[in-house]
Structure formats: C-alpha cells, structure tokens
N, C-alpha and C positions, 0 to 999 in steps of 0.2 A: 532655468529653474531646475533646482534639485530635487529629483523626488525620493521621500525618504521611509524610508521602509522599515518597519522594527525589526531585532536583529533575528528573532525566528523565524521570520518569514524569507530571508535571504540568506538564511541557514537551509531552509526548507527548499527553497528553488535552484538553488548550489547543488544538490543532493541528486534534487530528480533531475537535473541536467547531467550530473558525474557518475549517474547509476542507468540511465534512461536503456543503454543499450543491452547491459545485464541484467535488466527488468524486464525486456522485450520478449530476452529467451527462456524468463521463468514465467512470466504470465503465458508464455504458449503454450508450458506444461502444464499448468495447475487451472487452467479457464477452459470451461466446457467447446467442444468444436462447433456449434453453431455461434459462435461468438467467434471465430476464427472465418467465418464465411459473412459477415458483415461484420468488418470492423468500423466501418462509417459511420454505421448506427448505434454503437458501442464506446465512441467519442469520452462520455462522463463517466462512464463506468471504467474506461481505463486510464481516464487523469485520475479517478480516487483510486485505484490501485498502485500506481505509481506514485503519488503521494505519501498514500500507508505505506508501501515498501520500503522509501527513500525514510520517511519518519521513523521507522523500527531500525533501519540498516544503519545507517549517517547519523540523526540524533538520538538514539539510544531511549528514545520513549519506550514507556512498555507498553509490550505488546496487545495488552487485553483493551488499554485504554483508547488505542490507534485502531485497532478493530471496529472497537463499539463504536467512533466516531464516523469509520468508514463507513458501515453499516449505517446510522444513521443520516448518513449525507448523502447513500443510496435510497433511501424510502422517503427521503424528502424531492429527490431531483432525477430519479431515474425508472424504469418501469417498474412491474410487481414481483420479478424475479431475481431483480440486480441485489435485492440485498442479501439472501441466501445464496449466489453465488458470488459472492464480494466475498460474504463470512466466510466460505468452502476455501478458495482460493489464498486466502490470506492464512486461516491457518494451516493450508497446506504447505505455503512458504515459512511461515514460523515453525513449523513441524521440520522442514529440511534445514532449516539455519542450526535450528537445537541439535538435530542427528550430526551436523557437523562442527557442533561446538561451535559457535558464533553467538550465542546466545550469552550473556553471563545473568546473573540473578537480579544485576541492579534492575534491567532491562526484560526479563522474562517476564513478569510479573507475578513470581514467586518469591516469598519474601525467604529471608536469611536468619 
C-alpha cells in the first residue's frame, strides 16, 4: 500500500531533510543557551523551528505568515516560553537571510 501524501507536505519534509544540517548551526546561533543544555526536552520546539526554517528557505512562503504559524503551534503544544522564543529565533534567521539577500519580496512579506 501506497501512502500518499499531498504535494506540500513532501515538499515540506524534502526541505527539512536537505536543510536539517544547516539549520542545526543557525538554531545554535539564534536559540537561547539553556536550550543548548537540554536539547531532549526541546524535542517540539526544534521540529517547529526546523519546519519554519525549511518553509521560508525551500518554499518561499512568507515569512510573517510561517512565523505566526510557528508561534501558534508553540502555545498550543509546548511550554509558556517556547513561543516568545520561537518568535526571537525565527526572526532572527529572517533578519540574517534579508542582511544577505536571500530574501526576495515575493517571499518577505513585504509587498511590491
């Protein structure tokens, strides 16, 4: 049996499989150090980072709209502070993407 998958969603796991290891060494930058000293406990809060990363980077969603998702999927399924540091983290990576030009407008979420 085949199982079949819409095609975002295997756009989306394609992504965070072909990004996972250069996501590894931007969440070390941009994530508070007590998150670096339990990473065990941090499980869901760095699959939705790596999700949003891999969703802004690979499908070119904009960013404001991957954010507020992340952030929402942190206050539903993770402790009281994962969602303020989800938000910190994420646009701290969309803040170094734009510094280096990787950003274009379809995808910034600034319109044209």
């Amino acid at each position: 049996m085949q199982l079949l998958f819409p095609e975002f969603t295997r756009k989306l796991l394609v992504a965070v499989m072909d990004k996972w290891d250069s996501h590894v060494l931007v969440i070390d930058n941009v994530a508070p150090p007590n998150w670096k000293d339990e990473p065990a406990g941090r499980i869901l809060e760095l699959c939705i980072l790596h999700l949003a990363m891999s969703e802004i980077t690979v499908l070119e969603t904009r960013h404001p709209i991957v954010i507020n998702e992340a952030v929402d999927l942190a206050k539903w399924f993770c402790d009281g502070s994962a969602p303020r540091i989800i938000n910190g983290c994420l646009r701290t990576f969309v803040k170094q993407i734009e510094e280096a030009g990787g950003l274009t407008p379809a995808n910034s979420g600034f319109g044209v």
